[in-house]
C-alpha positions, -999 to +999 in steps of 0.1 A: +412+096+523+416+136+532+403+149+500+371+165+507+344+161+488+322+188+486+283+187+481+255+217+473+223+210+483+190+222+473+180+223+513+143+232+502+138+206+477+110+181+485+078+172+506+099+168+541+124+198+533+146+210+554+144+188+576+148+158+562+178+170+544+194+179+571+190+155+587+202+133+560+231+151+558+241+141+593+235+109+582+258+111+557+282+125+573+287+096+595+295+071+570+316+100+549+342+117+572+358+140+544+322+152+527+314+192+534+275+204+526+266+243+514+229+246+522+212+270+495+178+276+512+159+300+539+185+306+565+162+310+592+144+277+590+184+257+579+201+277+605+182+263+637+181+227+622+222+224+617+222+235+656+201+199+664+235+186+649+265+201+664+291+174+644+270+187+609+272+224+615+311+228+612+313+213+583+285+236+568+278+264+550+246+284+541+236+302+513+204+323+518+177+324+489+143+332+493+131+319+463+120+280+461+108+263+434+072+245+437+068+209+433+041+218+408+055+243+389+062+242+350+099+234+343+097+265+313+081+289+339+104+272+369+136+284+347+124+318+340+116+324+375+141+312+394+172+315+372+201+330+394+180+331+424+164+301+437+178+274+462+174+251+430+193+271+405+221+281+434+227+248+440+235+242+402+257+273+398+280+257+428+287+234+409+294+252+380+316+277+399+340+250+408+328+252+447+309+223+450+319+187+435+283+175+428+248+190+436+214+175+452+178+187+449+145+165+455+127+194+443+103+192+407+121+167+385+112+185+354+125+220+369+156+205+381+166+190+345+157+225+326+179+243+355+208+218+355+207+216+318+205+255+310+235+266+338+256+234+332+250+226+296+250+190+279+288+174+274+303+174+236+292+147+219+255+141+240+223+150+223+202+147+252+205+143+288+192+115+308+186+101+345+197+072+357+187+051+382+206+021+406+182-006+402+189-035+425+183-070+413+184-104+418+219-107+406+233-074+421+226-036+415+223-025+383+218+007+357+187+020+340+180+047+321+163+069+312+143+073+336+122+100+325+140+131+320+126+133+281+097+113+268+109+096+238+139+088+220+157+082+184+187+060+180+214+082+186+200+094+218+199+056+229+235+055+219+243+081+239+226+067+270+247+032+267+276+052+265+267+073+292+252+041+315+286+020+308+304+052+318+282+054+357+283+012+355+325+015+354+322+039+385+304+020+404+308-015+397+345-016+385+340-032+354+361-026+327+333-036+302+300-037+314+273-053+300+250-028+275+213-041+271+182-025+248+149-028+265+126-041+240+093-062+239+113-093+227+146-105+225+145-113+191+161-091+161+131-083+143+108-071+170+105-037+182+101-002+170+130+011+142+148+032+162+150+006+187+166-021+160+188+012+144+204+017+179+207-020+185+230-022+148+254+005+158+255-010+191+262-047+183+289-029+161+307-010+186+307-040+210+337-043+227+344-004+228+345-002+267+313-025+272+297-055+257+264-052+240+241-080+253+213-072+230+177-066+232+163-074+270+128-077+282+108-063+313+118-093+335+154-093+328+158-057+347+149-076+381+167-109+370+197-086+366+205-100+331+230-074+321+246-047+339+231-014+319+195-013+308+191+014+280+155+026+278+139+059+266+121+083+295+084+074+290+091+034+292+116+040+321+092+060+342+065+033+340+089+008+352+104+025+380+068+035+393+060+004+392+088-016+412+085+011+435+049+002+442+053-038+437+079-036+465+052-018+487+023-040+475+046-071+484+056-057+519+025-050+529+008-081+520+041-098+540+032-079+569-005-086+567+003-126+566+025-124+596-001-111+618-030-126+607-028-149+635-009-164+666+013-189+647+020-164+619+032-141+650+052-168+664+071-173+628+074-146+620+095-141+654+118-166+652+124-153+619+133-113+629+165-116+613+158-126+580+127-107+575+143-075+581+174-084+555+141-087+534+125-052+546+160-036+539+161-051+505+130-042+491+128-006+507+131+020+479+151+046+506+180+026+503+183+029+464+174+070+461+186+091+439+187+093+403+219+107+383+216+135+357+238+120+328+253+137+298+259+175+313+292+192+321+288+187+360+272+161+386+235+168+397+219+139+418+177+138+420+157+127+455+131+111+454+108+147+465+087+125+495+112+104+512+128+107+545+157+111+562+170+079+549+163+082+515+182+120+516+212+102+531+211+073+506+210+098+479+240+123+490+261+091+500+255+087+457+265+121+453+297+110+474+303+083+453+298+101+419+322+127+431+344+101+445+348+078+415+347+114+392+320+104+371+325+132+342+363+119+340+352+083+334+325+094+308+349+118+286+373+088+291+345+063+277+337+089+249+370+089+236+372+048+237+341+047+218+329+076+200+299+062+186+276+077+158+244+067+148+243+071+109+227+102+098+186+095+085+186+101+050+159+126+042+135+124+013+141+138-018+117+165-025+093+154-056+100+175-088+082+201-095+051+196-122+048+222-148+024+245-143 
C-alpha cells in the first residue's frame, strides 16, 4: 500500500510524555511503512527526541504549543482553557482540517472527550459519544463499550453504541454481522434495569440489520468471548476494565512469585520459557491500548496516560488501523443499513387543574 496514512498526536499527553510517544512512534513506524506523525507539543523537548530516531524524523512534523493540558484538570475548565491552543485541542483540529487521518492523546480522558466532542461534533443520528475498547478473550478479541466516557445511559444511547460497536467490530474483524450483546446481571428477559430490557426490544427487533443480537450477556461472558460486541453504559464499563486490568497483574505476579519460590519452580519454569512468555504477552495490557472515541465526525484514539513505549505504539498501530479500514465510512454505512430508533418515552400527562 502507498497511501499514507497520516496521524496527529497529542506528543504531551500522559505520565511518560514525550518520550514515550516518540518513541512509540518509531515503533510504529516499523510495522507501518506508509504512516506520517505531526507532533503538536513543546518543540524544544519533541525536537531533540525525533533526532534519537533518524528513520522517524523525516516522516515528521512539529507543531509548537505551549499550552498542555493537566492530567488532573476539569474537562469544563480543560475546554475553556485550552480551546485552539493546547497540544490536546491542536491535535483534534488536524483532524478536523482534513490534515491528519485520525488523532492520539493519552492526556485526561475526560478533557480529551469534551475537546474531541466540541471541535469535531457527534455524527447525525448519535446521541452520545462513547469509547470503546479491544478486549481480548478467550475466544479471540473483542468490543466493549462504553467504557466510561459518560456515566449512565437510556435505551437509545445503548442503541447507538451497538450500532456504533458492530460498525468498529466490521473494521476489524471482517464480519459482515457481528454478534451485538447487552451486559446485564442475568441472561434472562426479565432481569435488569428498564432501559436495559427497552434497548434489548428494539435490539432483538432490528436483528439482522448488519449484526445479530445475541441478547443479554453477563460479567463472565466478556472474557469467555461469547459474542463479538459487548454494549455497556460508562460507569459499569469503567469498573470492568479496571478491573481486568488489575486481575491480569494480580495473576502475573502471583505467576512469577510461584516460579521462583524455589529451585525446582526455577528449573520449570525454564524449560518452560517459551510458553510462559506467549502467556506474559497475552495477558499484558500494552498490547491491547487504546480506546476509540465513537459516534463523532472524525477518529480520536485514547492512551492509556501511564504506559510505555509499547503501549503508545500499540495504540497508534489502532489509529493505523482505524484510518486504514475508514472507520467513519463503515459507521455511516452501518447507519444507513439500520437506522434504529428507540421509541420516544411517553411523558405524563399533567393532572387537571382543581378549581380554586
Amino acid at each position: 500500500m502507498t497511501d499514507k496514512i497520516t496521524i496527529s498526536v497529542d506528543a504531551m499527553g500522559g505520565d511518560n510524555a514525550p518520550r514515550a510517544v516518540i518513541h512509540g512512534a518509531h515503533l510504529a513506524l516499523r510495522e507501518h511503512k506508509n504512516i506520517r506523525f505531526i507532533f503538536h507539543g513543546r518543540q524544544e523537548q519533541i525536537a531533540p527526541l525525533l533526532d534519537e530516531f533518524p528513520d522517524l524524523k523525516p516522516v515528521s512534523t512539529i507543531r509548537h504549543c505551549d499550552l498542555v493540558i493537566a492530567m488532573d484538570e476539569k474537562p469544563s475548565q480543560a475546554l475553556r482553557k485550552g480551546k485552539g491552543t493546547s497540544s490536546m485541542w491542536m491535535s483534534i483540529q488536524a483532524v478536523k482540517d482534513k490534515e491528519a487521518d485520525v488523532a492520539i492523546s493519552g492526556g485526561n480522558t475526560g478533557a480529551l472527550m469534551a475537546m474531541a466532542t466540541f471541535c469535531l461534533r457527534p455524527m447525525k443520528g448519535i446521541s452520545r459519544p462513547g469509547i470503546a475498547a479491544i478486549w481480548p478473550t478467550l475466544r479471540t478479541d473483542i468490543i466493549v463499550l462504553d467504557m466510561g466516557a459518560t456515566i449512565g445511559a437510556d435505551a437509545q444511547q445503548l442503541v447507538d453504541y451497538a450500532i456504533l460497536g458492530s460498525a468498529l467490530a466490521r473494521c476489524l474483524f471482517e464480519s459482515d454481522s457481528p454478534t451485538v450483546g447487552l451486559l446485564n446481571v442475568g441472561t434472562e428477559e426479565v432481569k435488569g434495569l428498564d432501559f436495559i430490557k427497552e434497548a434489548g426490544r428494539i435490539l432483538t427487533e432490528a436483528s439482522g440489520s448488519g449484526f445479530t443480537y445475541h441478547g443479554f450477556v453477563e460479567g463472565d461472558d466478556i472474557g469467555k468471548g461469547t459474542v463479538d460486541v459487548v454494549v455497556t453504559e460508562g460507569f459499569v464499563g469503567n469498573v470492568a476494565l479496571k478491573t481486568a486490568e488489575g486481575t491480569a497483574r494480580q495473576v502475573g505476579s502471583y505467576l512469577r512469585s510461584a516460579l521462583k519460590s524455589n529451585l525446582m519452580s526455577r528449573i520449570g519454569a525454564l524449560f518452560a520459557s517459551s510458553a510462559l512468555n506467549a502467556l506474559r504477552r497475552r495477558m499484558d495490557p500494552r498490547t491491547v491500548n487504546g480506546g476509540v472515541f465513537m459516534g463523532l465526525n472524525g477518529i480520536v484514539i485514547k492512551s492509556h496516560g501511564g504506559t510505555d513505549e509499547i503501549g503508545y505504539k500499540s495504540a497508534l498501530s489502532l489509529a493505523y488501523e482505524m484510518a486504514h479500514s475508514r472507520l467513519i465510512d463503515k459507521i455511516d454505512e452501518t447507519m444507513k443499513r439500520f437506522p434504529i430508533k428507540a421509541a420516544p418515552v411517553p411523558t405524563e400527562a399533567e393532572p387537571e387543574a382543581k378549581p380554586a
